[in-house]
PLY file of the C-alpha trace (Angstrom):
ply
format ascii 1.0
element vertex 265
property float x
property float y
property float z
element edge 264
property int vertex1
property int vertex2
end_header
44.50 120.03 121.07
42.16 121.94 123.05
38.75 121.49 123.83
36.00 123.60 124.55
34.23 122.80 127.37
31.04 124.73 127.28
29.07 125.36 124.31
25.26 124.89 123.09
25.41 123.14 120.19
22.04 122.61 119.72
21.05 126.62 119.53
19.55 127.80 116.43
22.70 129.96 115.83
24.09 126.99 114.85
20.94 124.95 113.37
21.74 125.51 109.47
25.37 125.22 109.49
26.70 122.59 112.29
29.22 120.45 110.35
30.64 123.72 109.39
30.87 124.86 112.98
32.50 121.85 114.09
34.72 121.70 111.10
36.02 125.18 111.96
36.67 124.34 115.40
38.91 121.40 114.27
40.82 123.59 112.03
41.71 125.65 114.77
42.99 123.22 117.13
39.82 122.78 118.83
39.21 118.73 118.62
36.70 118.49 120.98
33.20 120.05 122.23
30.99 119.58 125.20
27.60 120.52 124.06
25.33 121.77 127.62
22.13 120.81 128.50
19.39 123.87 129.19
16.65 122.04 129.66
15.80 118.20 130.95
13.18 117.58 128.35
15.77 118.22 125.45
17.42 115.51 126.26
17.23 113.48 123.21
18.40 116.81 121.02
21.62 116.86 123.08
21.99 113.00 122.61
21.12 112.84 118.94
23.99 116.14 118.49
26.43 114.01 120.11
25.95 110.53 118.30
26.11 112.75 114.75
29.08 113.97 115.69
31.92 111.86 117.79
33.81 115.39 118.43
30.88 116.19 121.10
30.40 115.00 124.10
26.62 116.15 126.44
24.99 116.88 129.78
22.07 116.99 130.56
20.27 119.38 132.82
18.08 122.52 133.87
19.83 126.46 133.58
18.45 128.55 136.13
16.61 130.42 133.34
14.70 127.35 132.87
13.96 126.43 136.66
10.47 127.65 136.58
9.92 125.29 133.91
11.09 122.35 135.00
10.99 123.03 139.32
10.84 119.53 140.47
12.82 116.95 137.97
13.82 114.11 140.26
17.71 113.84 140.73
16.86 109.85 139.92
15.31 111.30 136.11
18.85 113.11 135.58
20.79 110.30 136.81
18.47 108.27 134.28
19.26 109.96 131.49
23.24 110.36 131.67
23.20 105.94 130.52
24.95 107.12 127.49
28.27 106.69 126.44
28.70 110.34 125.44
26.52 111.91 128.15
29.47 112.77 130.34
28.08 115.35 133.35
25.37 116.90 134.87
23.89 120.69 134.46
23.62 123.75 133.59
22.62 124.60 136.64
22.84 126.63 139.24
21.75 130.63 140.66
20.95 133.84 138.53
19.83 136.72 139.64
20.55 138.89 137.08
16.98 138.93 135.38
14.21 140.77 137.39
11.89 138.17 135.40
13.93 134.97 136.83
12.88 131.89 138.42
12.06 132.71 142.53
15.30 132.34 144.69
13.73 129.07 146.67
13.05 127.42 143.34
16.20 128.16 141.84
18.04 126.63 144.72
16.36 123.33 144.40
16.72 122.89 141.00
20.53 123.08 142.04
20.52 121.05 144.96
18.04 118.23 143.04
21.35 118.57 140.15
24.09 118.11 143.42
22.15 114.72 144.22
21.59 113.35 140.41
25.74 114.85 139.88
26.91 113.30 143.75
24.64 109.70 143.04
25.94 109.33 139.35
29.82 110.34 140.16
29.57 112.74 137.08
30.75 116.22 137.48
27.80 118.88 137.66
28.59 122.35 135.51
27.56 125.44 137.55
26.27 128.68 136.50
26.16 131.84 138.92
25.61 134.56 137.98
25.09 137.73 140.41
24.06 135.30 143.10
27.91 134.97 144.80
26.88 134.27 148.49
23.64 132.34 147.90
25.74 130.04 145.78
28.97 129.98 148.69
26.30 128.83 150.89
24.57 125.79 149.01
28.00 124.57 147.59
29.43 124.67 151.09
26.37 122.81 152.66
26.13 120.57 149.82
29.86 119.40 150.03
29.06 118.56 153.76
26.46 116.14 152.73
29.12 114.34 150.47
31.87 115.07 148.14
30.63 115.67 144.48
32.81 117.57 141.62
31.94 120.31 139.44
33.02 123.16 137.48
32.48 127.10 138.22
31.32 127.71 134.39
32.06 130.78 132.68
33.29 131.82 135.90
32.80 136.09 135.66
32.26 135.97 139.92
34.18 137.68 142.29
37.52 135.96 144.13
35.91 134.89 147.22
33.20 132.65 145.40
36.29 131.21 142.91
38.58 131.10 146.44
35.62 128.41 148.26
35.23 127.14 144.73
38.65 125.90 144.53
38.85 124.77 148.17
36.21 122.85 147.85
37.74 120.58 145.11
36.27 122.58 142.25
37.67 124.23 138.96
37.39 127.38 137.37
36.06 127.81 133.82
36.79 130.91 131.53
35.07 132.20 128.77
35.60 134.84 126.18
35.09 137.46 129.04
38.10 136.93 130.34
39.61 138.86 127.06
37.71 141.88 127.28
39.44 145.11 127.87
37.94 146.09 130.91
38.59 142.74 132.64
41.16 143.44 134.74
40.27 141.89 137.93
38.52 138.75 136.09
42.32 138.06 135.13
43.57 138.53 138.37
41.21 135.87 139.50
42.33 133.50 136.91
46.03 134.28 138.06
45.10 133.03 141.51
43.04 129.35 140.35
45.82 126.77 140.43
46.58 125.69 137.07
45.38 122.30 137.40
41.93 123.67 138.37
41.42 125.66 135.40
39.06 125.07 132.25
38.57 126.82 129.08
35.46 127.31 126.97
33.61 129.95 124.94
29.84 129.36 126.03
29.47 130.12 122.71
26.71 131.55 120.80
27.23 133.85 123.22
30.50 136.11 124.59
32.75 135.81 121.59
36.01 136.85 122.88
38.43 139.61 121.22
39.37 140.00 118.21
35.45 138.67 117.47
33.66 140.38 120.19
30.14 141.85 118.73
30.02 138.40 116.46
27.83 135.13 117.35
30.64 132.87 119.41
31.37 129.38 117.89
33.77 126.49 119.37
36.36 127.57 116.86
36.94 130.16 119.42
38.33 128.82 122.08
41.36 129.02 120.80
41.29 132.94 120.75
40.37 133.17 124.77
43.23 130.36 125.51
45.39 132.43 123.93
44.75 135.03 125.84
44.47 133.51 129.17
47.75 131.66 128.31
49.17 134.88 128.58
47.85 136.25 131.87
49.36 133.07 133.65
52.40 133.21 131.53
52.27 129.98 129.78
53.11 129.04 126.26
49.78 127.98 123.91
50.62 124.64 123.73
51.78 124.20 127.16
48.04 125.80 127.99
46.14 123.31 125.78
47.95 120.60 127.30
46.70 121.65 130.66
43.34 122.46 129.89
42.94 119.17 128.08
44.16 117.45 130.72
41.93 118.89 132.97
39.16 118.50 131.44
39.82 114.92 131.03
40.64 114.47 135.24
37.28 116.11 136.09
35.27 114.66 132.83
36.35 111.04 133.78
34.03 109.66 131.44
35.11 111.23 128.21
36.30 108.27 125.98
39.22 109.55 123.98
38.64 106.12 122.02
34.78 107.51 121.39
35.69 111.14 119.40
38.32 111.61 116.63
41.85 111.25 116.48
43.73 113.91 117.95
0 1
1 2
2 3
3 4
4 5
5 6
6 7
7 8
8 9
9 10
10 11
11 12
12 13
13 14
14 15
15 16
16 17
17 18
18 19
19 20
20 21
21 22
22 23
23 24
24 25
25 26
26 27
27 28
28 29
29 30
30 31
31 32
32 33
33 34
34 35
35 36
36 37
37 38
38 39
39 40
40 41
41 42
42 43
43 44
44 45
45 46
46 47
47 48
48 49
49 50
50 51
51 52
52 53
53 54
54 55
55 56
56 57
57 58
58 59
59 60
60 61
61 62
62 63
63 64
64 65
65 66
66 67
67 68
68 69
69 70
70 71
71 72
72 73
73 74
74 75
75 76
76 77
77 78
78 79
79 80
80 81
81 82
82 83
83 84
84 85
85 86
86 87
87 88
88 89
89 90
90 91
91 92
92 93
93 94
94 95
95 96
96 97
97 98
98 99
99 100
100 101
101 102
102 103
103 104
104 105
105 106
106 107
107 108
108 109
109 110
110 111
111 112
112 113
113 114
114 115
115 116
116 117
117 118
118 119
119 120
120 121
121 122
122 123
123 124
124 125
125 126
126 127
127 128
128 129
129 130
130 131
131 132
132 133
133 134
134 135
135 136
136 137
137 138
138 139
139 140
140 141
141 142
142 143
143 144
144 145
145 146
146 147
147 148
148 149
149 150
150 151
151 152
152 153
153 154
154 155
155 156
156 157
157 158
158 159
159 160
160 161
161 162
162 163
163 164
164 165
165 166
166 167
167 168
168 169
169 170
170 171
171 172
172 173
173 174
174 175
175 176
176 177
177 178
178 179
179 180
180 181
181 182
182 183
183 184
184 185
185 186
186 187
187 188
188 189
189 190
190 191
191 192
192 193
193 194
194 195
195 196
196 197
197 198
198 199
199 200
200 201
201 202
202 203
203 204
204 205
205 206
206 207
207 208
208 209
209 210
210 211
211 212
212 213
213 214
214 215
215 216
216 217
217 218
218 219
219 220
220 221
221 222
222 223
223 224
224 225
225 226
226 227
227 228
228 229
229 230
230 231
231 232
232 233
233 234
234 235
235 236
236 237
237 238
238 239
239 240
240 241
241 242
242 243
243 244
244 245
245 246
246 247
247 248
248 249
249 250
250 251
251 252
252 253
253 254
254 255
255 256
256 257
257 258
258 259
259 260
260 261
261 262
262 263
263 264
């Protein structure tokens, strides 16, 4: 079984068909679905996705497109809201500077620090998006592990190898997305060649960055198992040796996840 650990579920790509979208996941080996949080106020949509469905699991957070929105939730409001069986982490959140429309750099950063303290108080892992932002983010995650150990995954990681090198030496793992399929991503599989193998997650981020053969097409869960194929091959692995590890993983850093909670496998 694998599962894929970053999608938004609650996106209106998905609004008029869900049941099918989870049902096609399933067929294709993929049991299981962590649906992210963009926004702190959504939290009930995220919670009400996940108790419809026991095959998804939730966070709940702010995505650094969303910073500006929400610049000063209280790490004690996040912790608040993960009292949920199925709420099992903290985030989206994190640095990008891709947009020249994005949330200022100081606000930004303390939406992502505010997520550290709600992710470090709580014990749940926090999911972290960078994008374009390599050394602002080497320096807060370095600080931030001085203050006290917290876990966390490098989402959709699509960085260069020194931000996935302090990543993983700071205790976190590596998550890879469709990207990781494309043609052109040469060194993005070199990177994954280097993440020890019990650091490494899979997901599609899905609607968005549907991997090959589907590229062009709006991602779904279903999908995942087309990038771990893939990546399966870069590190040499068999498929169900690979889903075996990623599950596994996900389940060491997603302590929380109640196997007893979601389907049978």
């Amino acid at each position: 079984m694998l599962i894929d650990s970053h999608c938004h579920l609650d996106f209106p790509d998905f609004s008029a068909d869900l049941p099918g979208v989870i049902a096609r996941a399933k067929a294709a080996g993929v049991g299981r679905m962590l649906t992210i949080a963009t926004r702190v106020a959504k939290a009930d949509t995220y919670r009400a996705i996940a108790e419809a469905h026991p095959e998804v699991w939730y966070t709940v957070g702010t995505h650094p497109h969303g910073a500006a929105e929400e610049p000063d939730v209280a790490p004690e409001t996040i912790a608040a809201l993960t009292d949920h069986p199925r709420c099992i982490g903290i985030g989206e959140a994190g640095l990008d500077y891709h947009y020249e429309d994005a949330a200022p750099e100081p606000v930004q950063e303390r939406v992502l620090r505010a997520h550290i303290e709600a992710a470090r108080a709580t014990g749940l892992p926090l999911v972290i998006h960078a994008r374009d932002a390599d050394a602002h983010m080497e320096r807060v995650l370095t600080d931030e592990m001085g203050r006290g150990r917290f876990s966390a995954v490098l989402h959709c990681f699509s960085s260069g190898a020194r931000l996935a090198e302090t990543g993983v030496a700071l205790g976190l793992y590596v998550s890879f997305s469709g990207i990781v399929t494309f043609r052109r991503s040469t060194a993005l599989r070199d990177i994954a060649r280097q993440v020890p193998p019990d650091r490494i997650l899979v997901e599609t981020d899905a609607p968005f960055l549907a991997p090959e053969p589907h590229r062009g097409r709006t991602n779904e869960p279903a999908y995942t198992a087309d990038t771990a194929r893939s990546l399966a091959g870069t590190l040499g692995l068999e498929a169900e040796a690979f889903a075996r590890l990623t599950t596994a993983n996900f389940h060491r850093l997603f302590a929380k996840a109640d196997l007893k909670a979601g389907p049978s496998a």
